[in-house]
Every structure is written in C-alpha cells, then in structure tokens.
C-alpha positions as CSV (number, residue, x, y, z in Angstrom):
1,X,26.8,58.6,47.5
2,X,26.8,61.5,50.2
3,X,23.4,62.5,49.0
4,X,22.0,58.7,48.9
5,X,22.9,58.1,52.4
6,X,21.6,61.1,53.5
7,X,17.7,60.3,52.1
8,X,18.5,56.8,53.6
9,X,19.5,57.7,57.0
10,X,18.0,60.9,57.4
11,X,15.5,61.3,60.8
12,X,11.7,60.4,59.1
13,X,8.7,62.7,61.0
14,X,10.2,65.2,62.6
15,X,7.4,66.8,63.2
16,X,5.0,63.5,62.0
17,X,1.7,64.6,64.2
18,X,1.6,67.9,62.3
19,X,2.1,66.6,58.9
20,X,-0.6,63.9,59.4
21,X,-2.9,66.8,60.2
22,X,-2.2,68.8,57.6
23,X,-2.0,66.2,55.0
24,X,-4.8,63.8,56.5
25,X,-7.5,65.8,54.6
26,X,-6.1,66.5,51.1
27,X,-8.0,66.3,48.1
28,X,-7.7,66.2,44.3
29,X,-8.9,70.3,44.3
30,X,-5.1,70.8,46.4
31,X,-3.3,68.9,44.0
32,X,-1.0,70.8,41.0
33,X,1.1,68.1,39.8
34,X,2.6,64.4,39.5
35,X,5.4,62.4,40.9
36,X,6.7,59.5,38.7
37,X,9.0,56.6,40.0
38,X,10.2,54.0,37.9
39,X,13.4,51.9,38.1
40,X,16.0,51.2,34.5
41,X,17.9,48.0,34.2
42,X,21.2,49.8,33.5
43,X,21.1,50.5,37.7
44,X,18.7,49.1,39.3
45,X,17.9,52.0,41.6
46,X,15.0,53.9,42.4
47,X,14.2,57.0,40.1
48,X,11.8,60.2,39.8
49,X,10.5,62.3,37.5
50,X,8.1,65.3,37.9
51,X,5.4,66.6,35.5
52,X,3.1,69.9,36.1
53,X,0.5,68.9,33.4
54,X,1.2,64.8,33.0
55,X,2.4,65.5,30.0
56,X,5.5,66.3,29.9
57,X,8.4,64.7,32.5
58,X,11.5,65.7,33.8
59,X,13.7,63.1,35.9
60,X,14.8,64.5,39.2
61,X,18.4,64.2,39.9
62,X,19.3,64.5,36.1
63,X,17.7,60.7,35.5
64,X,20.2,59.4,38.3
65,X,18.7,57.0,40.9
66,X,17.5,59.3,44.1
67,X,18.0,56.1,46.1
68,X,20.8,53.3,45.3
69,X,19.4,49.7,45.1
70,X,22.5,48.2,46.2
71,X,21.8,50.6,49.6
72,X,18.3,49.3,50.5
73,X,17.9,46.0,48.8
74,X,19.0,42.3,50.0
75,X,19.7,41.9,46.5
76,X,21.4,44.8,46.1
77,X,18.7,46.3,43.9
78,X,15.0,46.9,43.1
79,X,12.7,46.9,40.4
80,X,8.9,47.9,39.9
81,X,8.5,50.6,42.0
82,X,4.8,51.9,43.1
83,X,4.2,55.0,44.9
84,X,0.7,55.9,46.3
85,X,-0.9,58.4,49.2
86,X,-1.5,56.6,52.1
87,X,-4.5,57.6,54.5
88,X,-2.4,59.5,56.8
89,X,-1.5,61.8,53.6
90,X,2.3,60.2,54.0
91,X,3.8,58.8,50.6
92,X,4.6,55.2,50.2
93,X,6.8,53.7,47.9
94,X,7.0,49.6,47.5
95,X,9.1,47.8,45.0
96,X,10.6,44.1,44.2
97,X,13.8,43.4,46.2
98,X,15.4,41.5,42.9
99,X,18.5,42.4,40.6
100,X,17.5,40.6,37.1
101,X,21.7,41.2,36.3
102,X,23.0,40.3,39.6
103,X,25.4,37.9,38.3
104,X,26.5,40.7,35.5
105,X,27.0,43.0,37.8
106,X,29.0,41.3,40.4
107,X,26.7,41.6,43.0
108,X,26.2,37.8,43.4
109,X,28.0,34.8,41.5
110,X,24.9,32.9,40.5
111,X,22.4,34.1,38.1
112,X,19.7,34.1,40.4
113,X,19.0,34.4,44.2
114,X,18.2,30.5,44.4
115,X,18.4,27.9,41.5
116,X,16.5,28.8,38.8
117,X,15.5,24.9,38.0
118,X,13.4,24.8,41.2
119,X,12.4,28.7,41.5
120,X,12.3,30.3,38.0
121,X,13.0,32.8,36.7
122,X,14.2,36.0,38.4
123,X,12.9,34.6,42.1
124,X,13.1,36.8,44.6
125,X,11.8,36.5,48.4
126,X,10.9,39.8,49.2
127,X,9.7,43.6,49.1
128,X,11.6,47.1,49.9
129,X,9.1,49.4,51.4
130,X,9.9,53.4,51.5
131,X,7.5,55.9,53.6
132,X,7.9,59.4,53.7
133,X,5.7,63.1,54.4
134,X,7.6,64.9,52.0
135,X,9.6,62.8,49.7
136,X,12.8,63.7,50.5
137,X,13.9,62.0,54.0
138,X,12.2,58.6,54.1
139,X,11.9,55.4,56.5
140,X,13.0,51.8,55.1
141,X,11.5,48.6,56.0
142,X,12.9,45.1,54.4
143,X,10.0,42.1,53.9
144,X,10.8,39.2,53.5
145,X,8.1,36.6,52.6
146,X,10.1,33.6,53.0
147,X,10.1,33.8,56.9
148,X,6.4,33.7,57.3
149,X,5.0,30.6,59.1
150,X,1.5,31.2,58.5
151,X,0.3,28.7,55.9
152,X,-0.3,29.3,51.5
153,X,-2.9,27.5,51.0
154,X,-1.0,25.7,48.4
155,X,0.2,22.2,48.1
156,X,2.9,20.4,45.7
157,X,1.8,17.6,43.2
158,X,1.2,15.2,45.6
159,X,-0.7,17.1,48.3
160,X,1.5,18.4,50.7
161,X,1.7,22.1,52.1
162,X,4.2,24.3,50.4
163,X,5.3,26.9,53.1
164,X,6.6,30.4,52.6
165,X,10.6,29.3,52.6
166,X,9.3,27.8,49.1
167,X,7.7,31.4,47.3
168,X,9.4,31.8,44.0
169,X,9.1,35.5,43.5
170,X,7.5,38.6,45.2
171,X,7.2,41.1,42.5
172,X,5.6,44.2,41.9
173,X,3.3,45.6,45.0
174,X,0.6,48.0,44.4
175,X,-1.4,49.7,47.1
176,X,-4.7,50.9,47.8
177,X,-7.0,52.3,51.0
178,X,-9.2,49.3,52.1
179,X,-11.9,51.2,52.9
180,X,-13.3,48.5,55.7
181,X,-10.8,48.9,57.8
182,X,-9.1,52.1,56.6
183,X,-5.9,50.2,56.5
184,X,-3.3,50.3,53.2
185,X,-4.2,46.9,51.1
186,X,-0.8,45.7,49.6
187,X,-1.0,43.4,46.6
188,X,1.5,42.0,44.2
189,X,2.6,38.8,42.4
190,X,3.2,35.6,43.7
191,X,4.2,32.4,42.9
192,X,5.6,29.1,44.9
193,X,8.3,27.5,43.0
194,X,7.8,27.3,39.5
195,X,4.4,27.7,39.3
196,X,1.9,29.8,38.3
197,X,1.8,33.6,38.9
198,X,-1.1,35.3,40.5
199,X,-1.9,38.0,42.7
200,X,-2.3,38.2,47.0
201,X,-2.9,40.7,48.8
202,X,-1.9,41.9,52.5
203,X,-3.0,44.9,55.0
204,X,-0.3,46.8,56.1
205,X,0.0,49.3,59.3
206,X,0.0,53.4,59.0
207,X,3.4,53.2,59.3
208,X,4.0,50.6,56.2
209,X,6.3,48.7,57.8
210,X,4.5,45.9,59.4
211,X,2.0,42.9,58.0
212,X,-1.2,43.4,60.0
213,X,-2.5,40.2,58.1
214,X,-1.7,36.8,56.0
215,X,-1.4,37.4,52.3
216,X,-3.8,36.0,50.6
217,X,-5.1,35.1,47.4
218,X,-7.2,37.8,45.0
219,X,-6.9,36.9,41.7
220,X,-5.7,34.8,38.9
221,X,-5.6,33.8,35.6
222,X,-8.5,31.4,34.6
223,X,-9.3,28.0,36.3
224,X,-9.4,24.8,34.6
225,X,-11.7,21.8,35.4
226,X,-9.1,20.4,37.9
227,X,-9.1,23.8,39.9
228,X,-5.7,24.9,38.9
229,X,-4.6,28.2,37.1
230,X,-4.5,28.0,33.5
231,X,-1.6,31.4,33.3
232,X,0.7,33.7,34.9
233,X,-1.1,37.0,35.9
234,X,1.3,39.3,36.9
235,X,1.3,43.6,37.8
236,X,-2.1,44.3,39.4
237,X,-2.9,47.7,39.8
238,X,-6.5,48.7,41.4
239,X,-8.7,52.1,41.0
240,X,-11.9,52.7,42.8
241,X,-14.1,54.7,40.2
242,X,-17.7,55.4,40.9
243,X,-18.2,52.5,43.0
244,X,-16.7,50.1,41.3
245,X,-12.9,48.3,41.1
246,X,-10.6,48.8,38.3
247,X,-7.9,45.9,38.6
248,X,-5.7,46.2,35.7
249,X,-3.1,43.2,35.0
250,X,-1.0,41.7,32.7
251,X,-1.5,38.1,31.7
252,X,1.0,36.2,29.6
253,X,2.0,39.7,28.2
254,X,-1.5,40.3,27.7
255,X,-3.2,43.3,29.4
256,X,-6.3,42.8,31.4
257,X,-9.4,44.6,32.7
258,X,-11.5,43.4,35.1
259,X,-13.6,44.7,37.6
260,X,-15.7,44.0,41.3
261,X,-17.9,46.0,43.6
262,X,-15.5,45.0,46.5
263,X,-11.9,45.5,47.2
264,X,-10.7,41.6,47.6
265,X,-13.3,40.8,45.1
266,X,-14.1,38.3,43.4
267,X,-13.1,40.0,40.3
268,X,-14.6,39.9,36.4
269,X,-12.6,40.1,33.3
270,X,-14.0,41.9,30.6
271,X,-14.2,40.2,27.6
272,X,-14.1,43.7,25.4
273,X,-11.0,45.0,27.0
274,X,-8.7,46.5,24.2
275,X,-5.9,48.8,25.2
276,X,-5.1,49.7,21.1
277,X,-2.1,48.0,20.3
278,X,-1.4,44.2,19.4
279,X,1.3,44.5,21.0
280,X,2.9,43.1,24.8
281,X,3.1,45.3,27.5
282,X,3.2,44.8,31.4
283,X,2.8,46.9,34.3
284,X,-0.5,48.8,34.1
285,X,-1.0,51.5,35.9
286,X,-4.3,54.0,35.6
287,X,-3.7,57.7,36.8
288,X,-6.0,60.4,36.6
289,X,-6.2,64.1,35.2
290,X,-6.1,66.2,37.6
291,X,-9.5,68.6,37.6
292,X,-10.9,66.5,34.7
293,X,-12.9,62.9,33.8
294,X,-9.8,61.6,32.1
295,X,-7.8,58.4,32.8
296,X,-4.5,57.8,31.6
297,X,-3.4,54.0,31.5
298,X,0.3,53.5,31.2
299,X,1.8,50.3,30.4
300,X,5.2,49.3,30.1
301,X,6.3,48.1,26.5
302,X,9.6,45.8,27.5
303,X,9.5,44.1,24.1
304,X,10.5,47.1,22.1
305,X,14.4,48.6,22.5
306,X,14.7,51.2,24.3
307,X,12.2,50.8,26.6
308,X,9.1,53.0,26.6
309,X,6.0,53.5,28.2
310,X,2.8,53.5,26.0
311,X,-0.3,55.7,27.1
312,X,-3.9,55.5,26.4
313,X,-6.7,57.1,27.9
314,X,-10.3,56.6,28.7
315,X,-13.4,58.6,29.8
316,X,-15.9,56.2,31.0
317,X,-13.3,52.9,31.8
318,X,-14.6,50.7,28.6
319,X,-13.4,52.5,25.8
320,X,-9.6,53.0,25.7
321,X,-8.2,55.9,22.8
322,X,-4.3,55.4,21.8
323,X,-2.1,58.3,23.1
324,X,1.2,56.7,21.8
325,X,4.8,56.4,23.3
326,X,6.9,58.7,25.3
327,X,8.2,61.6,22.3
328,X,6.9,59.3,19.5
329,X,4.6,60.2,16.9
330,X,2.0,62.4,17.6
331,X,2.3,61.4,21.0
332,X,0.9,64.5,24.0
333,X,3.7,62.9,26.1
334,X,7.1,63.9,26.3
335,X,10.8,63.3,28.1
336,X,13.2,66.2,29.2
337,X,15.8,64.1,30.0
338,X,15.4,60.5,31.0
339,X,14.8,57.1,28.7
340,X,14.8,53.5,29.1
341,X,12.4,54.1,32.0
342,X,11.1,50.9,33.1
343,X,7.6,50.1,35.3
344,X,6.3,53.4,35.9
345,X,3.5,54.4,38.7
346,X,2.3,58.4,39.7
347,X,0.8,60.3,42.2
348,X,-0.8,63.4,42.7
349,X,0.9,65.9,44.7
350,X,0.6,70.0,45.8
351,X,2.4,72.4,44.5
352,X,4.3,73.3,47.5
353,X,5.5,69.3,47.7
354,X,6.6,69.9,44.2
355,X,8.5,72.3,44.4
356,X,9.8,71.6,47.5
357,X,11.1,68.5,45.9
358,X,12.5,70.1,42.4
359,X,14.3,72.6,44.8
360,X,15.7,69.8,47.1
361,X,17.3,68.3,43.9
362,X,18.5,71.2,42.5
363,X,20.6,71.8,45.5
364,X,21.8,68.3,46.6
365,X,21.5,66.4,43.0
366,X,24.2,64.4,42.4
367,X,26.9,66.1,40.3
C-alpha cells in the first residue's frame, strides 16, 4: 500500500511548464516503445505492462495493480482502462468507476450500485480520470455523470425528459485530439436506465479534469422506423488515418468498423468488416507499429476462460489478417508474466519514459 499511496498522493507537475515544452512536440520518429494498461476481474485495479517491439509484454509491478481501485474509485474499483497522449504531450488514463463483484468482494452489500431491475446490469454513474508527464506520480479527478443538470435529450415511454440522476452506466472512455478546437474529445458508453447502449462524447480541459461541454450523442447501433436504436453498441475506440475516422466498436458482441471524414461524425459502418474469427469479442482498440504502415487491432475475448486478447492486423484499414491470442498458436504475441488481462489500450512512448518507468518499478514494486 505504501507504494499506491505514494503514486496517489504524490505532487503532479513539478516542473509542468517544462514538460509541456518538451513533450508538446513529440512525434512517432521519438518513440521506442509501448505502454499497456488493462484492469483483471480478480482486483479490479489498474495495471501496466511494457513492450519494446509490441510484441512481446511484461506487466510492471510483477502483474500487481500500480494503482488500487478501491483507492481512487467511488465503487471501490475500476474497469476498462484507456490511456492516450494528450496535446500537451501529458498521459491520460480514463476508466469505468464500477466493481462487477462488489457484492463478492465486500465492498458493498447489494449486487449492484442501484437496483438492477430499473438500471441493468453493472450500472455505474461515473468515470476515474488519471493525468500524468511521466507515468509515475499522477493527478485524480472523480466524474460523476449523475450530477449533471444539462439535459439528455432522451425521454421515457411516455415523453418525458430523463435527466442525468437516471444514466444506467458510464463505461469505457476513449480519447482523442479534436482537431477544431485542439481540445481532448472523451467518448464512451451510455445508457439511461435499461435501455439501449450507445456512444457520447464530451470535450475535456488540458488538464482532464473538467467537462468543457455537454455529452452528447455520436453513435449507435441501427435506427428502426420509429427512430429508436435497434442494439447495444458498446467500446468505441477512434483513429484518424489519412484523413479519415476509424471508430471501432462492439455491437451485441459483435465487432464493428465504421468510418467519417469528421470527428463527431456522422459515422458509416462497413458492411465488409471482418476481424477473422466467429467468435465474440469487445473492446477494440487499433495501435500502430511504430516506424511502419501496420495496424494492430486488439480486442478483448471475455467469452473464452482465461481471458485473452486476440490480435489482428491490417495495412490499408479494410483487410484484417489473424495474428492469434496472447502465447497461442503461432501467435507473434507473447506474455512474461501477466494473464487474465482484461480491456487492454497502448500508447507510444520514448525510450527515456520507458525506462524511467521499468526502473521506477523495479525499485518501489510492490514485494
């Protein structure tokens, strides 16, 4: 615990002006390897693994959590965590404020949050939200959804406005640079009682910690004749390649491609998306090489036991070739010492953040 409150309390930008000039610039020629978070049901904590080549990973902190969810959650723990480069050149991390076993492990007496008959399944009210220059000391901000008063949009079978006490889960934030305003665009799943799933988005401050906008709606599953969503759509995740969007989802298990020439679109799916497998994933999330045209897409496979991750990869975003499962098969991708990893994102970082951060844990990982 002594290292876990340290990250959590310790002092964030000491010296903030000069690592926003230093890191303001940085491109993919400065980057030398990848940062993975993920969370695992068995703690529900935030972990991190490191990779030189993308290949193969090794879990910081010998696969324990570098940050406790019962430390930084109002749920006392945190699932799908997402970590991305902000414009400033500071790291962000978001993730769902939500513990799926609260009840099993004794951090609440109920099964969920709020009744499950009137908000579903693993509802939630808000976000955790991490930033940090080195990824090691970091600031925490707590969202939570429920207290806004600006309005949904949406309205309950007879007409009347649903407000935000009433949202039924805030799950699984992704971010990218809106490049009109130059602001980070948070998005992630929604839903108001027990309805349909589907994505919003908000623009958050250089600081990520404060809303600089109503959330609000970019994209869904297909509407029906009445106007009203015919699935869930869960786990966006958006790339900017070549002047076009990427937003990857998952709908009703299935994954999704579909694509727009502008950020909030509106967005296309494509009809010839096929990621491989006939199998159900979730959580999509497309990284790049670094130094080379090649994509990876990594999805999370929650129906098989243990967990894994499956990989594919692509070259010109329509054809997708199977790389396998984490240390399956002929699979390129490999596990030092970490499994059961759950909703996995990456970012690129510099060698010198690296191995500042391998050496960090190698001195003050827990024993």
């Amino acid at each position: 615990m002594k290292t876990l409150t340290m990250l959590v309390l310790a002092v964030l930008f000491g010296a903030k002006a000069a690592a926003q000039t230093d890191k303001r610039n940085l491109t993919e020629k400065d980057m030398a390897g990848y940062v993975m978070v993920y969370h695992k049901d068995a703690d529900h904590g935030l972990h991190m693994a490191y990779s030189w080549d993308g290949f193969t990973w090794t879990a910081l902190n010998d696969d324990r959590p570098i940050m406790a969810g019962d430390t930084i959650a109002v749920q006392r723990g945190i699932r799908d965590p997402y970590i991305f480069r902000g414009p400033d050149g500071g790291f962000c991390v978001a993730m769902t404020d939500l513990h799926v076993f609260g009840q099993r492990d004794g951090v609440r007496t109920t099964e969920w949050e709020r009744d499950g008959r009137l908000y579903d399944w693993g509802n939630n009210r808000g976000l955790v939200l991490l930033k940090s220059f080195d990824l090691i000391h970091w600031r925490r901000t707590n969202l939570d959804f429920s207290a806004l008063t600006c309005p949904t949009g949406e309205v309950d079978g007879e007409g009347r406005p649903i407000s935000w006490k009433d949202v039924g889960c805030v799950w699984a934030p992704e971010m990218i640079t809106d490049p009109t305003t130059g602001h980070i665009l948070m998005h992630f799943t929604t839903r108001f009682f027990r309805g349909r799933n589907h994505i919003r988005y908000v623009l958050m401050n250089d600081d990520f910690d404060t809303m600089l906008s109503a959330p609000r709606f970019l994209f869904g599953a297909p509407i029906d004749c009445d106007g009203h969503l015919t699935g869930h759509m869960i786990d966006s995740d958006i790339t900017f390649i070549n002047g076009t969007y990427h937003l990857f989802s998952t709908q009703d298990g299935h994954p999704r491609h579909s694509t727009s020439t502008c950020l909030t679109g509106p967005y296309t799916l494509d009809p010839t998306f096929d990621d491989g497998v006939p199998q159900v994933h979730e959580a999509p999330m497309l990284w790049k090489l670094i130094g080379q045209d090649r994509w990876i897409l990594m999805q999370d496979r929650y129906s098989m036991e243990p967990h894994n991750f499956y990989f594919c990869e692509t070259t010109d975003l329509r054809t997708f070739r199977p790389l396998g499962y984490f240390d399956m098969g002929d699979s390129p991708f490999h596990r030092t010492n970490f499994s059961e990893q759950k909703h996995g994102a990456v970012v690129h970082v510099t060698r010198d953040e690296l191995q500042t951060l391998i050496d960090h844990w190698a001195a003050h990982g827990q024993k």
